[in-house]
N, C-alpha and C positions, 0 to 999 in steps of 0.2 A: 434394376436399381432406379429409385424415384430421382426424376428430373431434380425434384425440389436441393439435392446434396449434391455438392461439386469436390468430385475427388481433388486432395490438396498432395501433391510430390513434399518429397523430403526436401529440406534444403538442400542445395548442392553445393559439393566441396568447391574450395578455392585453396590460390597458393596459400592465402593467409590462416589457410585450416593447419596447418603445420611451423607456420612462423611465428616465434615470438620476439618484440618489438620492446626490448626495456627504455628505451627513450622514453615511451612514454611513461613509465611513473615518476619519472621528474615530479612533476607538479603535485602529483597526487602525496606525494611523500612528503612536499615543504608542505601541504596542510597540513598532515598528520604529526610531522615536529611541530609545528607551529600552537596545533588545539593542545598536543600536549603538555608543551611550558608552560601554556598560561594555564591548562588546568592544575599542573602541577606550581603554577604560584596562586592559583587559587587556595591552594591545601596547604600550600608553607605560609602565606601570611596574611591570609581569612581566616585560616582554619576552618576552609569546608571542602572538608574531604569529599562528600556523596558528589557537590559537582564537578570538583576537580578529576576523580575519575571518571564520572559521566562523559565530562569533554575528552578525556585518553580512549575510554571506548569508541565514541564513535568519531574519533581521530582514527585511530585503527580500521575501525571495520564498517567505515563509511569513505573516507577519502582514499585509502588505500586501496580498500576493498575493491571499491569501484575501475581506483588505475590501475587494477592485477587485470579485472575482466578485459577492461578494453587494449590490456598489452599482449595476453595473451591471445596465443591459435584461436578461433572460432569453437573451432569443435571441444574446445577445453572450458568453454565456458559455463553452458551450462551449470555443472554443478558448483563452481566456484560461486556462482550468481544466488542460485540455490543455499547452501552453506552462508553467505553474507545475509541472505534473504532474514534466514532463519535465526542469524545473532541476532541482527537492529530489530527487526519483527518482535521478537520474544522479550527481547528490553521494551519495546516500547508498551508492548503488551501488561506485562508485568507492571510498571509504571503508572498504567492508565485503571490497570485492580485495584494498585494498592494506595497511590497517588489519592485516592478522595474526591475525584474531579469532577465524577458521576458518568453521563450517559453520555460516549462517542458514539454509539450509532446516530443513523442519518436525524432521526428522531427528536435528538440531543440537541442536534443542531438547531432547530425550529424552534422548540421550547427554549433553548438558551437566543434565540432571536427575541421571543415574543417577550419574554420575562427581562429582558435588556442585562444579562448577567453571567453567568456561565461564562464568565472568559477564559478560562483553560481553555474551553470544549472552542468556543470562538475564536481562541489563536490557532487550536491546533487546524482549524477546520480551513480559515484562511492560510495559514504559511503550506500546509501540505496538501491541500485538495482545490485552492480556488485561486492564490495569488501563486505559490508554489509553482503550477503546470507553466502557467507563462515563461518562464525561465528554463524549469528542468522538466516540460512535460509531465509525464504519468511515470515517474519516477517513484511515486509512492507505491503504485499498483506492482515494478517492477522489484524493489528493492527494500521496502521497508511495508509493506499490509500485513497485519498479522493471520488473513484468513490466506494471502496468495501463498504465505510462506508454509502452511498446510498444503495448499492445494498442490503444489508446484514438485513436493513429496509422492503423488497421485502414481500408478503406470502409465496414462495419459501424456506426454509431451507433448507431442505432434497430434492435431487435430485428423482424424484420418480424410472427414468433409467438413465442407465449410457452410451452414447455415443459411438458408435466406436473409437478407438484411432485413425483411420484416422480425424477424425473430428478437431485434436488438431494438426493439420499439417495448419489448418488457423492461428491459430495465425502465424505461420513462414511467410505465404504469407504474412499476413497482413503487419509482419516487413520487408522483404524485399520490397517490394511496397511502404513501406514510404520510406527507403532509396533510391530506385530508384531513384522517385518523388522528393526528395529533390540533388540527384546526375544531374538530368534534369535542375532542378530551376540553379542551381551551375555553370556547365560547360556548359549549351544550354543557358538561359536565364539572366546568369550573377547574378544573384538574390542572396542579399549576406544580405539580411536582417531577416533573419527566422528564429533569436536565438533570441536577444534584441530587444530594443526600443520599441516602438506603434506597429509596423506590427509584431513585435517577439508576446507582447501581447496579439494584436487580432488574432496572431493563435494560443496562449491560450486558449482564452476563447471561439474561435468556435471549437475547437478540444474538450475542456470540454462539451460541449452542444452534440455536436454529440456523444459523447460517452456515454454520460446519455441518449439521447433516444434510442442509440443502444440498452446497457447494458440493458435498463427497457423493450423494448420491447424484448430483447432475454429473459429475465426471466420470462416475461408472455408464449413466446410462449414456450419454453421446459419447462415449470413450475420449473424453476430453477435460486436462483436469482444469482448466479454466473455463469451463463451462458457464459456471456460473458468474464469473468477472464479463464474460463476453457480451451472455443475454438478458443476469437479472440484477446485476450489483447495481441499486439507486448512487452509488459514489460517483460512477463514471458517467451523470451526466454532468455531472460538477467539474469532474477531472477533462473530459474530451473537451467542451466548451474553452477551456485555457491553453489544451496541450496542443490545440488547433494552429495555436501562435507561439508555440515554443521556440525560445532562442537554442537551446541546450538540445540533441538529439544523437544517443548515441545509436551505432551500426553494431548489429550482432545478432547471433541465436540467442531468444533470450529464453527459451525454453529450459 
């Protein structure tokens, strides 16, 4: 076996692998009444329904969500985490196709810098990946990505070794290289299209394909299905930079 991989153990059990803790979703529960009234006075006297249940949704299956994981057992998490992963993920997914907003990749975000506009892509990019982390960490990557919520499906949970830390120097290449790329598009090719419209879009949706065949084949070949969050995801130099100083840090399997 090459020096370069360090065998990682499985987690090991505790008492709290078999206790469940209902105190805690106290709190998580008065959010989720709480998003829900006012979404549902949103829709009795707005009359806007789409957000009024937007706010019931992820009243549900973000506040709740989150206070089931951390009441229950350890070893029950998992796929609870999994499952919520894959609600908010696939909303938000959905939303970001059909929404008009154009290009969430890292990409997106450049071009809606340089172009001074793109504020969807701008809000979304500060509240969940740059001011976001300060507060609730990399909570995006755990609970709401729509590529983790793929991956986390994988047979990979447990990493069987763990990487050199050189290896986690790709993702920085990776994000510089889109910047570049899109500094070229910009000042050499005048290309001023690569946040919005149809061309913002369809570098949406080929930058989402490419990164699901990446991500699935990096998690076959390290047998690990976050593979490619760990070594090549450009997001998590934006996310680690915040999550450094996180107030918010929950304890679990987050596998």
């Amino acid at each position: 076996m090459s020096s370069a991989f360090h065998p990682v153990p499985p987690p090991p059990k505790t008492d709290m692998d078999t206790r469940f803790n209902p105190h805690m979703l106290t709190i998580p529960l008065i959010i989720t009444a709480a998003l829900s009234l006012i979404g549902l006075a949103q829709w009795v006297c707005g009359g806007d329904w789409l957000t009024g249940l937007a706010l019931v949704y992820v009243g549900v299956f973000v506040s709740a969500g989150i206070g089931v994981y951390i009441a229950l057992p350890r070893l029950k998490r998992p796929m609870w985490r999994r499952v919520i992963m894959l609600m908010v993920g696939g909303l938000l997914l959905v939303i970001a196709l059909w929404s008009d907003h154009g290009n969430m990749q890292i990409e997106g975000l450049f071009f809606g810098v340089l172009i001074g506009a793109a504020n969807y892509i701008l809000l979304h990019y500060a509240i969940a990946k740059i001011v976001g982390p300060l507060a609730f960490g990399r909570m995006w990557c755990g609970w709401a990505c729509w590529f983790g919520m793929v991956f986390d499906f994988l047979p990979y949970p447990y990493s069987r070794f763990r990487r050199p830390a050189k290896w986690g120097w790709l993702r920085y290449a990776h994000f510089f290289a889109s910047l570049t790329a899109v500094l070229l598009l910009w000042l050499v090719f005048r290309y001023r299209d690569g946040a919005s419209g149809t061309s913002g879009l369809l570098w949406f949706v080929v930058g989402l394909a490419l990164y699901y065949v990446i991500g699935i084949g990096m998690a076959f070949a390290f047998k690990d299905n976050r593979a490619f969050c760990k070594y090549l995801c450009p997001l998590a130099v934006l996310l680690k930079s915040g999550s450094r100083f996180s107030v918010l840090k929950v304890d679990g399997i987050a596998s």
